[in-house]
N, C-alpha and C positions, 0 to 999 in steps of 0.2 A: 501875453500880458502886455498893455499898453503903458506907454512912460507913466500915463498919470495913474493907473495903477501903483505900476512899482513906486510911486511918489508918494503915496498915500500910505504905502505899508511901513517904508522908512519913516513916517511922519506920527505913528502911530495910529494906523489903518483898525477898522473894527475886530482884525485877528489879532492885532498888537498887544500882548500884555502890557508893554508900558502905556496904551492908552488908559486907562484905567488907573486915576493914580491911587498909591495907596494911602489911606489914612495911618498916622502916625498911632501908634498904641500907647493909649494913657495908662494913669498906673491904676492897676485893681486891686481892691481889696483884699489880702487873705482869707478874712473873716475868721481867724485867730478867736476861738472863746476865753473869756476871760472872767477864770473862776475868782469870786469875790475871796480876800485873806480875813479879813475882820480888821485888820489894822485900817484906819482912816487914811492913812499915810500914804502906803502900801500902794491901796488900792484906787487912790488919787494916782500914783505915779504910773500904775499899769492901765488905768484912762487912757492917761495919755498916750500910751504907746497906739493908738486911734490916730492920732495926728498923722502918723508916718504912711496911713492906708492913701491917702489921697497925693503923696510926693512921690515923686519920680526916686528912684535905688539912691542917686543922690545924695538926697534931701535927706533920706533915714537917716543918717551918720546924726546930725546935729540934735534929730527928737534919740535916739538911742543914747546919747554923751548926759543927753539933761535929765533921760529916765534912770541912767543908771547912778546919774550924780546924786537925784532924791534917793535911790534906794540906797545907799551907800552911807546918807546922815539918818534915815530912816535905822540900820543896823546901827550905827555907831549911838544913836539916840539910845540904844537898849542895851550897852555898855555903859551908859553913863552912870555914875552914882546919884542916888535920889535926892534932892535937893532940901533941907530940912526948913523945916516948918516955922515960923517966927516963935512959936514955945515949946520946940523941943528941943531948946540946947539949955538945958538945963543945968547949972553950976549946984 
């Protein structure tokens, strides 16, 4: 082997794996189905769990904190007592 050989391998020569560089791996999709609930609400906030296919592990954190915060007044909306009507409080 000649110096410029050996020069060439160290430098990432065409046997060199680090010739080759690698591309960085973006985020992919799960492709998660998402069965429709019938609630409006609901199934607006499971939308959105869509947003988080295209962030890096990251990024989930903040779309998971704001899905789970609508499903959260979504439940507590179905606790609430019903609000009456301007003629059903009848004296």
């Amino acid at each position: 082997m000649t110096d410029e050989e050996a020069g060439a391998e160290g430098r990432g020569g065409a046997g060199d794996p680090a010739a080759v560089p690698a591309a960085p791996a973006g985020p992919v999709a799960l492709g998660v189905v998402r069965t429709p609930t019938g609630h409006a609400g609901v199934d607006a906030e499971l939308a959105r769990l869509a947003d988080a296919d295209g962030l890096t592990a990251d990024g989930h954190v903040a779309v998971y904190e704001d899905v789970h915060r609508g499903l959260r007044e979504a439940l507590t909306a179905l606790d609430a007592p019903p609000v009456p009507g301007p003629y059903e409080n009848r004296s």
